[in-house]
DSSP file (Angstrom, degrees, kcal/mol; ACC not computed):
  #  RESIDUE AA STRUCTURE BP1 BP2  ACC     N-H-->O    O-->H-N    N-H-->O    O-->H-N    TCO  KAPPA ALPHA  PHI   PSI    X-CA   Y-CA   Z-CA
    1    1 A X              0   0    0      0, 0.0    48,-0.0     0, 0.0     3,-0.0   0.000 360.0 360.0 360.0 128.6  -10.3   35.5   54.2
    2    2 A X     >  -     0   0    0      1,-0.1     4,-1.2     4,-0.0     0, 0.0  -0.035 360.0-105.9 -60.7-178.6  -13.8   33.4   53.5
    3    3 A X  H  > S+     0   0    0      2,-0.2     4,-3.3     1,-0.2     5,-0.5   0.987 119.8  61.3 -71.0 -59.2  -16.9   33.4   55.8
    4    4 A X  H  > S+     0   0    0      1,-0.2     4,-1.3     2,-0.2    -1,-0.2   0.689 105.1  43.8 -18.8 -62.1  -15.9   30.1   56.9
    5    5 A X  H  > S+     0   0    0      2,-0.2     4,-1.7     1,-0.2     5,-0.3   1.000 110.7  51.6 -36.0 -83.0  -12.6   31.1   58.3
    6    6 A X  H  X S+     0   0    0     -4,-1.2     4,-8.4     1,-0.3    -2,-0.2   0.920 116.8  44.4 -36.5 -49.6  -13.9   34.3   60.1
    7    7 A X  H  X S+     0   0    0     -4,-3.3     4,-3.9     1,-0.2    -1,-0.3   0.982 115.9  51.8 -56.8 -34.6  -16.9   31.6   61.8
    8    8 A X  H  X S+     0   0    0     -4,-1.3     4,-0.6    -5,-0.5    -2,-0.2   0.865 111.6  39.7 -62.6 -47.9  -14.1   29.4   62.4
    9    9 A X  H  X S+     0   0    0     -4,-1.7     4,-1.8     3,-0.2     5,-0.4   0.864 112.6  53.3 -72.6 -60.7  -11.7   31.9   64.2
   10   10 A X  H  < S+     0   0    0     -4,-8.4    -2,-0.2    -5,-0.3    -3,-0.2   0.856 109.2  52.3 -87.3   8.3  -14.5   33.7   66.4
   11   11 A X  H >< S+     0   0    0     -4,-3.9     3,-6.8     1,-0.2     2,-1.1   0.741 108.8  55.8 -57.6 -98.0  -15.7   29.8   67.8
   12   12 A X  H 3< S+     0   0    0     -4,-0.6     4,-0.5     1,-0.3    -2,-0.2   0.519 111.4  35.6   4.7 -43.4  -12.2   29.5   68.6
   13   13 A X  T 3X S+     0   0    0     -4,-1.8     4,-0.8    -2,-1.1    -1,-0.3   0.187 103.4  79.4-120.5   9.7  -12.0   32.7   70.7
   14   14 A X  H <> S+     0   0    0     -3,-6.8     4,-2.0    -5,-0.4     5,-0.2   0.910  93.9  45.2 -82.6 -47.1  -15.5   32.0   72.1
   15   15 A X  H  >>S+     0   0    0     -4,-0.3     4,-1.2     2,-0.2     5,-0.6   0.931 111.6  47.5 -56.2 -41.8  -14.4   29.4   74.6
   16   16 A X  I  >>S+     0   0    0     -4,-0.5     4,-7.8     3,-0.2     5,-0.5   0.982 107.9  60.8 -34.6 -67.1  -11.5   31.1   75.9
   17   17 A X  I  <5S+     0   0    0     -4,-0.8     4,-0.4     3,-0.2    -2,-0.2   0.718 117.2  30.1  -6.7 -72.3  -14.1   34.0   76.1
   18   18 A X  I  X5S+     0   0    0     -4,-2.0     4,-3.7     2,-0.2     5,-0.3   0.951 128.8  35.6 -68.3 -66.8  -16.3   31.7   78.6
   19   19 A X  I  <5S+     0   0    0     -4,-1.2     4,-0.2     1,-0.3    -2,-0.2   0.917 120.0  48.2 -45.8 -51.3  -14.0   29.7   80.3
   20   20 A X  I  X<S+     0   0    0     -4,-7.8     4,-1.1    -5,-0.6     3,-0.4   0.750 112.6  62.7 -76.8 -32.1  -11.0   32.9   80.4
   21   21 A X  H  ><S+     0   0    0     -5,-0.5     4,-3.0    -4,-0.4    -2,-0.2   0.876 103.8  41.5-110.0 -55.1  -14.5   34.8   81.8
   22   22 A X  H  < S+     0   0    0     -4,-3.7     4,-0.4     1,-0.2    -1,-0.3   0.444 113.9  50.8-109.1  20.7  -14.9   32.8   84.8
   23   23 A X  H  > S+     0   0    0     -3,-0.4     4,-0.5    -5,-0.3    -2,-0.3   0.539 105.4  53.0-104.7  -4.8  -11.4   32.7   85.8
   24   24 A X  H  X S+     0   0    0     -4,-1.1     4,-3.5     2,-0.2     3,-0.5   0.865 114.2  47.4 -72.4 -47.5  -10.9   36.2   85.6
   25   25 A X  H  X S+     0   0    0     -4,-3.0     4,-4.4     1,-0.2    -3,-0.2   0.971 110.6  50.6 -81.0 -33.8  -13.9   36.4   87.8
   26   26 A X  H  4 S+     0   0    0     -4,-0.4    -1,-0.2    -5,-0.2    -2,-0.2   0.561 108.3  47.5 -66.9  -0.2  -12.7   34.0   90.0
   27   27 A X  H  < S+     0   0    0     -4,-0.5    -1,-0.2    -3,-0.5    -2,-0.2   0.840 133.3  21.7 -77.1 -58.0   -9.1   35.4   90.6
   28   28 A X  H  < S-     0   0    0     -4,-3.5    -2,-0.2     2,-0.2    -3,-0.2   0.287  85.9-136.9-117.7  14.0  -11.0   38.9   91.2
   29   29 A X     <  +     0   0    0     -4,-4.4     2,-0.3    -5,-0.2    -4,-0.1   0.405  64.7 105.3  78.9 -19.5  -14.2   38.5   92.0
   30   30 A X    >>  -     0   0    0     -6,-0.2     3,-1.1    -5,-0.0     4,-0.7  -0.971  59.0-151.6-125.2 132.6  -15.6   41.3   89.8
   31   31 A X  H 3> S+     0   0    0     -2,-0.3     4,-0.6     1,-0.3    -2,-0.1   0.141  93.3  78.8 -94.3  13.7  -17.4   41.5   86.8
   32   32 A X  H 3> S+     0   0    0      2,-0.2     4,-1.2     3,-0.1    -1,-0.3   0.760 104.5  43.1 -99.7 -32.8  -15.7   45.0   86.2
   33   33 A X  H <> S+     0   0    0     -3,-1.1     4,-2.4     1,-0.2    -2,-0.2   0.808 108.8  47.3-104.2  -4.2  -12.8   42.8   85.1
   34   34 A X  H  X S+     0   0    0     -4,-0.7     4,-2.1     2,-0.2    -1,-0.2   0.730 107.7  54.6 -87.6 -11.8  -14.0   40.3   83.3
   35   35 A X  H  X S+     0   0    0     -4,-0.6     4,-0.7     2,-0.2    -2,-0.2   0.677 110.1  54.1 -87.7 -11.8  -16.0   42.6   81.1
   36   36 A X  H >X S+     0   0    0     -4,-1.2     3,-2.2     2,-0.2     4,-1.1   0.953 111.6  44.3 -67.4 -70.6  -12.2   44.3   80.7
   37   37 A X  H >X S+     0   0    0     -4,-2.4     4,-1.1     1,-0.3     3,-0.7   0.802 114.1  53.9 -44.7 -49.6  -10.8   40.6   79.6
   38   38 A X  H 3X S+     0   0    0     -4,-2.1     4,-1.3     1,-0.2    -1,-0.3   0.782 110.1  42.3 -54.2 -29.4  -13.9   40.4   77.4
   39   39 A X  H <X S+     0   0    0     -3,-2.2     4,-1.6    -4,-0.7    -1,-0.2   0.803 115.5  47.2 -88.4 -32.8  -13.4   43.5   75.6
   40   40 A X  H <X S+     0   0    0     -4,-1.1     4,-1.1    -3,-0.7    -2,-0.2   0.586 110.2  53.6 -97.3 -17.4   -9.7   43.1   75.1
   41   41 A X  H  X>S+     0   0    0     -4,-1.1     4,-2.8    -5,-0.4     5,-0.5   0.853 106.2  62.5 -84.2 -30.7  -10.2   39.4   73.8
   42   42 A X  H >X5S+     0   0    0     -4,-1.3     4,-1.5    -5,-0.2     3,-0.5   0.911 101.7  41.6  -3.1-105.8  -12.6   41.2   71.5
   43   43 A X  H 3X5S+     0   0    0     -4,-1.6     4,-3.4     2,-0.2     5,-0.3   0.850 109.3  60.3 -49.2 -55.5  -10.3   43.4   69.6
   44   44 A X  H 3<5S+     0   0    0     -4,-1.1     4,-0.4     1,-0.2    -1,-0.2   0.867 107.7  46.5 -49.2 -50.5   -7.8   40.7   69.4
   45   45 A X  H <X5S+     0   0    0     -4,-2.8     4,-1.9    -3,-0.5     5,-0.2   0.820 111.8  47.0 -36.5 -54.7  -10.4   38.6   67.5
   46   46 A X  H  X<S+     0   0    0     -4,-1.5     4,-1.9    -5,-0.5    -2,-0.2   0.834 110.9  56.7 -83.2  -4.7  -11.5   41.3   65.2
   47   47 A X  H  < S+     0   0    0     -4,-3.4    -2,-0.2     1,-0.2    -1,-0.2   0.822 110.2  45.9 -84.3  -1.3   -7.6   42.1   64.5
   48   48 A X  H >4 S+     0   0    0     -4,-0.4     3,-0.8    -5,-0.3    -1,-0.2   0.802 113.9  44.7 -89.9 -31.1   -7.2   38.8   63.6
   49   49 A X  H 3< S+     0   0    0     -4,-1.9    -2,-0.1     1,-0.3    -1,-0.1   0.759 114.4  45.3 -91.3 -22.7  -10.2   38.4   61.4
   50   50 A X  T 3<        0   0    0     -4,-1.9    -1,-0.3    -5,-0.2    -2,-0.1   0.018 360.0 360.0-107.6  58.8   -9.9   41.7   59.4
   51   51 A X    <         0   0    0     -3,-0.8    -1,-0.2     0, 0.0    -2,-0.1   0.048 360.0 360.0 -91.1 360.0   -5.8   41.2   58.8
């Protein structure tokens, strides 16, 4: 996969990232689970990018 792609892919799963970030906190209130939702949106991103 080119550089391009890979930039291309993690902008793409940066907005979720923010947006996904402050509805997680606003559902629960705690940053113990939005830094879980960050971590697991993460890995999903780098499994996509080194496949």
């Amino acid at each position: 996969m080119d550089i391009p792609r890979k930039l291309g892919i993690l902008i793409y799963t940066a907005v979720p990232a923010i947006v996904g970030g402050g509805i997680v906190y606003h559902f629960f209130g705690s940053f113990v689970q939005v830094i879980v939702f960050e971590i697991l949106l993460a890995l999903a991103a780098l499994g996509i990018i080194s496949s």
